[in-house]
DRENDO-1510 file (C-alpha; in Angstrom, 1 decimal, always signed):
<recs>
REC; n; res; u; v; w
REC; 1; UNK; +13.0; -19.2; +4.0 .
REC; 2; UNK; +11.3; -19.2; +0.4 .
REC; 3; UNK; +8.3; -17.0; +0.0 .
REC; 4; UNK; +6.0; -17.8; -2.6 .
REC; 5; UNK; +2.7; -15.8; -4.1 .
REC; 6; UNK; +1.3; -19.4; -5.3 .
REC; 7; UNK; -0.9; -21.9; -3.6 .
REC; 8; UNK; +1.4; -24.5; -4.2 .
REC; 9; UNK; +5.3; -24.7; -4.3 .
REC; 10; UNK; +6.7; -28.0; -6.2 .
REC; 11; UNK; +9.0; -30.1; -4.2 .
REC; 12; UNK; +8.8; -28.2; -1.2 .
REC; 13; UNK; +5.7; -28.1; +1.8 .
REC; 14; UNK; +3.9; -24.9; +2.3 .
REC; 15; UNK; +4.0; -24.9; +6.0 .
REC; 16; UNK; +2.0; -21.5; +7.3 .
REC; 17; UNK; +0.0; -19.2; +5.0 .
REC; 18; UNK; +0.6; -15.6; +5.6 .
REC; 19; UNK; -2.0; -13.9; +3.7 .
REC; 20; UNK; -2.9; -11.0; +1.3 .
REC; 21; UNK; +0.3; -8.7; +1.0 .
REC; 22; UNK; -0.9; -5.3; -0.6 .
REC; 23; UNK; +0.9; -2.2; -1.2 .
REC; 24; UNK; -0.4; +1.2; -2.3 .
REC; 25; UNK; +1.5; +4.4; -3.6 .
REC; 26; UNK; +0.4; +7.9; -4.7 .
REC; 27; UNK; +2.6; +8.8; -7.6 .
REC; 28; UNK; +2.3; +12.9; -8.8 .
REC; 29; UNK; -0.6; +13.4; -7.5 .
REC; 30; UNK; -1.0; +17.6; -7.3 .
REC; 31; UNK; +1.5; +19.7; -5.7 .
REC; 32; UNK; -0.9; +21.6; -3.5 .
REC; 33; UNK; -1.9; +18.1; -2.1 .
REC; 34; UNK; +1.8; +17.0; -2.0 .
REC; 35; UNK; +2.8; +20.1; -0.1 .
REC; 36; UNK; +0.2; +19.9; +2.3 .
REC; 37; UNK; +0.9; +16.2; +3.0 .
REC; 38; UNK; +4.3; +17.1; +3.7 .
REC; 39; UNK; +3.4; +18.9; +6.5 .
REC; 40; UNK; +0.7; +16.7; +7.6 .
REC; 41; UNK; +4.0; +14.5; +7.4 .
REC; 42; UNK; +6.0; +16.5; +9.7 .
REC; 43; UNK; +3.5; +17.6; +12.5 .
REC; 44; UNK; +2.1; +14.2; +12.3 .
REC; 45; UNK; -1.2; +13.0; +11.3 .
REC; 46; UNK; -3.1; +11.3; +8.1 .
REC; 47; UNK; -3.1; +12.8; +4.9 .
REC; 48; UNK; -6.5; +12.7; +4.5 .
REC; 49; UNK; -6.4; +13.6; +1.0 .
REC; 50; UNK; -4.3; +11.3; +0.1 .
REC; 51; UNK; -6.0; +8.2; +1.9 .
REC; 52; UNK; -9.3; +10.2; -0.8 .
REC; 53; UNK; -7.5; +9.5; -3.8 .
REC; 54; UNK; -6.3; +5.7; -2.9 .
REC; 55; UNK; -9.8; +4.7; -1.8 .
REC; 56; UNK; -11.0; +6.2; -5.1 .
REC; 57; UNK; -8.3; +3.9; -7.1 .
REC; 58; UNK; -9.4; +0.9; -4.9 .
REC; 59; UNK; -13.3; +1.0; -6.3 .
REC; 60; UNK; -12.0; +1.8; -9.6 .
</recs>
């Protein structure tokens, strides 16, 4: 299988498009915000403080 990020592949046929592939990552972001992620982690749940911070990098 060959995977491609271009419309068009020379000598080969694209047969199925999958769509947009996007990744996201929080990088040092504040160690209160870490820690209390961490255990937002381990009870389970969203770290809604994180999913603040990448919505504010995606309208950037």
């Amino acid at each position: 299988m060959q995977l491609s990020t271009t419309p068009t592949l020379e000598g080969h046929t694209i047969q199925r498009y999958l769509g947009v592939v996007a990744g996201e990552a929080i990088i040092g972001a504040n160690i209160f915000k870490d820690l209390f992620a961490s255990i937002r982690n381990i009870v389970g749940g969203r770290a809604g403080a994180y999913e603040r911070s990448l919505a504010d990098a995606r309208e950037m």
